[in-house]
C-alpha positions as CSV (number, residue, x, y, z in Angstrom):
1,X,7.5,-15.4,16.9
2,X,5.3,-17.6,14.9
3,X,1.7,-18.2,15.5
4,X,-0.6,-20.6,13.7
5,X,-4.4,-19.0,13.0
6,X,-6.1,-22.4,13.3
7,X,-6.8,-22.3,9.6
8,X,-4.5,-22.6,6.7
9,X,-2.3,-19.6,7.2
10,X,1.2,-19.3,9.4
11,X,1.7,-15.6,11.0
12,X,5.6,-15.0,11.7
13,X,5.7,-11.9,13.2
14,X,8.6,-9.1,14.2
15,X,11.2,-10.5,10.6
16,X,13.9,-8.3,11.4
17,X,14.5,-7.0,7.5
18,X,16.1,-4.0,7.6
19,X,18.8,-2.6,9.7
20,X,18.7,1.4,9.5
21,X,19.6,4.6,11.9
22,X,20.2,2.6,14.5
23,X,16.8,0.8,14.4
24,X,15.8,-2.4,13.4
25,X,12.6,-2.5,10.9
26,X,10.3,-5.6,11.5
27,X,7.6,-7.0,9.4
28,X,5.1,-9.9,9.8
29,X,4.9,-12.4,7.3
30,X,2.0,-14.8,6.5
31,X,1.5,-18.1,4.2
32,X,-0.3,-20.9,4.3
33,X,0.7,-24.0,5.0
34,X,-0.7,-26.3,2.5
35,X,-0.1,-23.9,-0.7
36,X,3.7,-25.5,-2.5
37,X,5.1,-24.5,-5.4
38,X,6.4,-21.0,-6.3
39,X,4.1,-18.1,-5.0
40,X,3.1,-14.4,-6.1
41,X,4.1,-12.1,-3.0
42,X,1.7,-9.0,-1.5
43,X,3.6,-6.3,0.4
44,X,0.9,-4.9,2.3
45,X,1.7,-0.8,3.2
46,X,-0.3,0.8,5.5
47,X,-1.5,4.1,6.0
48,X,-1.1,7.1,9.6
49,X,0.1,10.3,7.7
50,X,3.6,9.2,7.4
51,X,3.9,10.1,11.5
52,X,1.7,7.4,13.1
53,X,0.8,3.6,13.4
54,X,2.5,0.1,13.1
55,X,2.1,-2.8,10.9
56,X,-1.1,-5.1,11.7
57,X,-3.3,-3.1,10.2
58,X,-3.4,-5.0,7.0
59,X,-4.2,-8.2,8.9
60,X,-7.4,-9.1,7.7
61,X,-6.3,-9.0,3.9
62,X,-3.1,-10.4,4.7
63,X,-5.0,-14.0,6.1
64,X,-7.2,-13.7,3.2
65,X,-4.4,-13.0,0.7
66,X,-2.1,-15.9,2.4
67,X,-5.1,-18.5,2.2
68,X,-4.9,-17.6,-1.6
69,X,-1.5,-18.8,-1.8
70,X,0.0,-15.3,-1.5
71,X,3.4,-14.7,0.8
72,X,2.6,-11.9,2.0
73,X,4.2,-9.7,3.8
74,X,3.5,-6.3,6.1
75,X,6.8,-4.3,7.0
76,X,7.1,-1.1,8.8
77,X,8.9,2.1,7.9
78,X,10.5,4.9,9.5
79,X,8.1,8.2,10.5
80,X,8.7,11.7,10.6
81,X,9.0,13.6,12.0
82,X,12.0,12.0,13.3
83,X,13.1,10.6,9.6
84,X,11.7,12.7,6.3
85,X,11.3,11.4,2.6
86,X,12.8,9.5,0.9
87,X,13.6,7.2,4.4
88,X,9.8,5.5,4.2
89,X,10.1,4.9,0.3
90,X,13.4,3.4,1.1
91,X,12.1,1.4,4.2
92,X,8.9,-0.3,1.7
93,X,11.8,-0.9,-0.9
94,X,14.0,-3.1,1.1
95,X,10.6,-4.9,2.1
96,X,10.3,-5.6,-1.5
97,X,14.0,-6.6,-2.2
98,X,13.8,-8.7,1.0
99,X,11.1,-10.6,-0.3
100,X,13.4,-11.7,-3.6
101,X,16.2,-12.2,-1.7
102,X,15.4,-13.9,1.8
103,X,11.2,-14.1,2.2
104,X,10.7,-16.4,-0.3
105,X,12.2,-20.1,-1.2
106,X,13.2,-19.7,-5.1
107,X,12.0,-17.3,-7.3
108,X,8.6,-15.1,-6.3
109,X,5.7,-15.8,-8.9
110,X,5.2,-11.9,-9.4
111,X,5.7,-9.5,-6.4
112,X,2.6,-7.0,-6.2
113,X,2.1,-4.2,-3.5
114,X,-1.4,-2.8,-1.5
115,X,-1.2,0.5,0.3
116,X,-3.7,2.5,1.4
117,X,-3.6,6.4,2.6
118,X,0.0,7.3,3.1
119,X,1.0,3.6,2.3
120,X,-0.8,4.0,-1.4
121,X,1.6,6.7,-1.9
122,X,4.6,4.7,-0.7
123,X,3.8,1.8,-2.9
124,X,2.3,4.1,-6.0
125,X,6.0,5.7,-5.5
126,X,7.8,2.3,-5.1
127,X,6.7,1.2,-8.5
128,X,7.3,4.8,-10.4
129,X,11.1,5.1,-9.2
130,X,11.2,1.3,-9.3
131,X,15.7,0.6,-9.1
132,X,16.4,4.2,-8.9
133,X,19.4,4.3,-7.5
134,X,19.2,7.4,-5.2
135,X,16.1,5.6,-3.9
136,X,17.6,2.0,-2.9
137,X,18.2,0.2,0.0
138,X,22.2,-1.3,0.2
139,X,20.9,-4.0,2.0
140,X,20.2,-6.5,-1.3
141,X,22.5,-5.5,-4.1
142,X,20.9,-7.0,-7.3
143,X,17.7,-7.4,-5.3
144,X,14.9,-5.9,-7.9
145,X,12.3,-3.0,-6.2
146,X,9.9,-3.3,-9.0
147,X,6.5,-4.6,-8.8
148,X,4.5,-6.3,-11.0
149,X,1.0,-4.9,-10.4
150,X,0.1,-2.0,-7.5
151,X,-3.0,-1.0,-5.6
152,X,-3.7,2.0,-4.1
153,X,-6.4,3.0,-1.3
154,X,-7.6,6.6,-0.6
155,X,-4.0,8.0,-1.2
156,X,-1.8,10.5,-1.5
157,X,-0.4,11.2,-5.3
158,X,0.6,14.7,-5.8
159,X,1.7,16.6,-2.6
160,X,2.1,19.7,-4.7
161,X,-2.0,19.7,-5.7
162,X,-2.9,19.6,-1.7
163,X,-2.4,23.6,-1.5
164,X,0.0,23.3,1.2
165,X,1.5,26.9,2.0
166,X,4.0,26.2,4.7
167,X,6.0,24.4,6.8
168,X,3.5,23.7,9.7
169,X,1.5,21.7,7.9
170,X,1.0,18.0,9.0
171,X,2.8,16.8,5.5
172,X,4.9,19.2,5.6
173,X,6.7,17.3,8.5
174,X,7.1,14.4,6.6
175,X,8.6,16.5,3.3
176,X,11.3,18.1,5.2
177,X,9.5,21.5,5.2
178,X,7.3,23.7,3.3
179,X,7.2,24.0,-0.3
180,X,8.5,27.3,-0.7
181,X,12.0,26.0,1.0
182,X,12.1,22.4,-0.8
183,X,9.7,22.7,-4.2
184,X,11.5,19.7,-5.2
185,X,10.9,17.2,-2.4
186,X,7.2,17.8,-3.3
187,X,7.9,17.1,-6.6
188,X,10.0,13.8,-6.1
189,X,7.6,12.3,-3.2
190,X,4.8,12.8,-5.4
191,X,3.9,9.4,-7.3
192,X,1.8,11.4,-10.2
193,X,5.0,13.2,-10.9
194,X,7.2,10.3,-11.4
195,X,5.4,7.8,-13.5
196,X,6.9,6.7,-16.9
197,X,6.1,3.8,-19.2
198,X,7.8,1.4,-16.5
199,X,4.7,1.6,-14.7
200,X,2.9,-1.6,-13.6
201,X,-0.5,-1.8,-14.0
202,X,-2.4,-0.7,-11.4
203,X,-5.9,0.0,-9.7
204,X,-6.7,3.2,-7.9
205,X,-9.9,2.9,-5.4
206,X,-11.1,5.7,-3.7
207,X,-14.1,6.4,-1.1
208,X,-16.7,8.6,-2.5
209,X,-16.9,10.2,1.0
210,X,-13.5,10.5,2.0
211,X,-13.2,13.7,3.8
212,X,-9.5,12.9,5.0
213,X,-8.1,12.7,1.2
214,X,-9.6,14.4,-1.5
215,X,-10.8,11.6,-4.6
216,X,-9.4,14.6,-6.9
217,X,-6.1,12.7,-6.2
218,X,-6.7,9.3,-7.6
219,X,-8.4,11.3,-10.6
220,X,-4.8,12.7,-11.0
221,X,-3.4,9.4,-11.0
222,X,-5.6,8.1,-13.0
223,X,-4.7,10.5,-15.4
224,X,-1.3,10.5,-14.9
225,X,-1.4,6.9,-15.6
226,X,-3.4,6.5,-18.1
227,X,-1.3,6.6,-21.4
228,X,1.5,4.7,-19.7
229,X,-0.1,1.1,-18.4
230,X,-3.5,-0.3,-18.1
231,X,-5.1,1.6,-15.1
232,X,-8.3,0.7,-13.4
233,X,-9.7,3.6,-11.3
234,X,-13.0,2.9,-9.0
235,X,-14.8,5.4,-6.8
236,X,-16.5,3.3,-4.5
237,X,-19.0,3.5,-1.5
238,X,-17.4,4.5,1.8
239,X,-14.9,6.9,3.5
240,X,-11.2,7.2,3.8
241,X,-11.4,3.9,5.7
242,X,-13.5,2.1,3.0
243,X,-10.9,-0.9,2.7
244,X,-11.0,-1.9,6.4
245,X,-15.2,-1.0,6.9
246,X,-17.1,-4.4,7.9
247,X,-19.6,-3.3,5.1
248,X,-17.3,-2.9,3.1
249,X,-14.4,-5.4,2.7
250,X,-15.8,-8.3,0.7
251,X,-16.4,-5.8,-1.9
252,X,-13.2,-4.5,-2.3
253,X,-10.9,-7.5,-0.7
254,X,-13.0,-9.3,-3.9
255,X,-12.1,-6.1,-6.6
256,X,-8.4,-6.1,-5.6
257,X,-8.1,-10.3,-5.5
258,X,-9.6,-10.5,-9.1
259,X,-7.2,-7.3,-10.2
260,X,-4.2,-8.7,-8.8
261,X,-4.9,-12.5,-9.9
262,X,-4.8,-10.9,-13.7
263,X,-1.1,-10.0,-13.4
264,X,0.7,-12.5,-11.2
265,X,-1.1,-15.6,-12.9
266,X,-3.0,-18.5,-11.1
267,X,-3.5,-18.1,-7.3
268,X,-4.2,-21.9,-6.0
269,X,-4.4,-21.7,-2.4
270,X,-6.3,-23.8,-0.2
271,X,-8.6,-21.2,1.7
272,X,-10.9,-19.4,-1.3
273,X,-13.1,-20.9,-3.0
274,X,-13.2,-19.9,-7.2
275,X,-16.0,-20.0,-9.2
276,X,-15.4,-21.6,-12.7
277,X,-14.0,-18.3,-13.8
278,X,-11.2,-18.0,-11.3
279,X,-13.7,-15.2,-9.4
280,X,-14.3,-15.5,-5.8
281,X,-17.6,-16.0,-5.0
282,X,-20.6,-13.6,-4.2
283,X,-20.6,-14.7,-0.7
284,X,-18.2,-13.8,1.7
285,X,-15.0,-16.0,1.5
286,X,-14.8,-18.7,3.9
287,X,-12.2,-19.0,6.5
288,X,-12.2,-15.3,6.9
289,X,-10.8,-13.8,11.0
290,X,-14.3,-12.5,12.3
291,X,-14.4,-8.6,13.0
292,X,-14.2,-10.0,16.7
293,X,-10.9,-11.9,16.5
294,X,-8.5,-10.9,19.1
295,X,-5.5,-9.3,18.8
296,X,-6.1,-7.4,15.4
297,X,-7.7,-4.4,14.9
298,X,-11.5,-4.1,14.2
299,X,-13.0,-4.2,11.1
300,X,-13.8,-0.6,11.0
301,X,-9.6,0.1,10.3
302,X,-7.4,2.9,10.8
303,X,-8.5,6.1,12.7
304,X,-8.7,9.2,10.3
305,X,-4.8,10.6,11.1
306,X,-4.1,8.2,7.4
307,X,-4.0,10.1,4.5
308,X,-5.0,9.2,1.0
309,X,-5.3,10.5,-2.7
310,X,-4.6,10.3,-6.4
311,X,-2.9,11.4,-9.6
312,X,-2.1,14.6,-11.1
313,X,-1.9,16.7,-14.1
314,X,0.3,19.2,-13.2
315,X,-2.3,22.2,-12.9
316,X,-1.8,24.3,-9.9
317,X,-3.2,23.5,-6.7
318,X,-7.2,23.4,-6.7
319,X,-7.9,23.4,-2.4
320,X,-6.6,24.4,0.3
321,X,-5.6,22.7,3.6
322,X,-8.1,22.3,6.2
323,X,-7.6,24.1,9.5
324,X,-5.6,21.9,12.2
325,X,-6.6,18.5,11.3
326,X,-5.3,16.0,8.4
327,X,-8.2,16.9,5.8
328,X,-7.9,18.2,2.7
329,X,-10.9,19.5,0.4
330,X,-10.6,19.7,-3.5
């Protein structure tokens, strides 16, 4: 189904991109209409604890990122606890290959990816294991996975610094079990433990309040990351929901634009104004959906069952897992 927004940008919705368990994987897909030439894509990830939620919740970025002359895309994955890692990581990969092989008309002008909470992780973990075999999808043989820049909201980086003790944890249902039984699917989903000089470059933002993901784990990513690639790593004002807050977004909509225009080249769409130094302006950007618009979620984003975090540097675990809820404390 396509749907036009009355602005610039075209929504197709429910792509079929991925057949897989018996289940067909959808994504939406948004451009705008006027922008020609090759474009940079934006896989949009989003967040629910690996167990909850559908695509849309990106929307908002996505119309913004489209009017810049962005495709971009937001796919879904496969959630435990009926399917356990690697299947997500896969799922966000053959969203990536897609885009080189079918979502885009000639080559993509730079493919980057945004996650936030569990999606961070997915797309901090896409870029570390980046054409690893054991990790691809079979649907695009000689379709690339790798990304050319990443950004990461209030994630998830190292599973084993969480203190997680056993297998009824909440994460634990998306690792496969405890990490006493499987030590090494902690290690493996856990971005901070897989980086290498491969590494994109990449910016970490993480609310200063965030009581759902502790900002410890960007700090580990940060420092994880930082003698492999140029990493930029923010605490900023807000919660775990930060990227999707009304008195939030322009901020960090405007952070992430200006990081990601710096490593797929010029963005010339027709729906954001630039200043004279390719910088959107201090205002908010025209031709933005109002927090009202129908049929996407409010500006005040995901519920607090995402998860989110950072990096690591391999010291034991430094907090323990809140009781019965998806919180963490450092």
């Amino acid at each position: 189904m396509t749907e036009d927004t009355g602005e610039t940008v075209t929504v197709e919705r429910d792509v079929p991109f991925r057949e897989v368990d018996g289940r067909t994987l959808l994504l939406d897909r948004y451009e705008a209409t006027a922008a020609s030439g090759p474009k940079p894509v934006a896989v949009l990830v989003r967040g629910g604890a690996f167990r909850y939620g559908d695509k849309g919740e990106f929307a908002r970025h996505a119309i913004d990122l489209a009017a810049e002359g962005y495709v971009v895309v937001e796919p879904q994955y496969r959630l435990a606890p009926e399917w356990t890692f690697p299947a997500p990581l896969v799922d966000v990969k053959a969203a990536i290959e897609w885009c080189r092989a079918e979502g885009v008309s000639g080559d993509p002008q730079g493919v980057v990816a945004v996650g936030h909470s569990a999606g961070a992780s997915l797309v901090l973990l896409a870029a570390a294991t980046a054409d690893e075999p054991g990790f691809e999808p079979e649907r695009y043989p000689g379709a690339s996975s790798s990304l050319d820049a990443v950004v990461g909201y209030s994630g998830v980086y190292d599973f084993r610094a969480l203190g997680i003790e056993d297998g009824d944890h909440e994460l634990a249902a998306y690792l496969g079990g405890g990490p006493e039984e499987i030590p090494e699917a902690y290690d493996l989903a856990s971005p901070a433990g897989q980086v290498d000089a491969s590494m994109p470059p990449t910016l970490l933002l993480h609310g200063e309040d965030d009581d759902v993901a502790p900002p410890r784990q960007s700090e580990l990513m940060a420092e994880a990351l930082a003698p492999l690639t140029d990493i930029d790593y923010e605490p900023v004002a807000g919660g775990h929901a930060f990227p999707f807050h009304g008195g939030f977004y322009d901020d960090v909509y405007d952070r992430t634009a200006a990081f990601l225009r710096q490593h797929v080249g010029a963005v010339t769409g027709p729906g954001r104004d630039l200043d004279a130094g390719g910088q959107p302006p201090s205002g908010g950007p025209d031709g933005r959906l109002p927090d009202d618009e129908p049929g996407r979620r409010p500006s005040g984003g995901p519920d607090d069952r995402s998860l989110g975090g950072g990096p690591e540097d391999r010291k034991p675990p430094t907090g323990d897992p809140a009781d019965g809820s998806n919180r963490y404390r450092d």
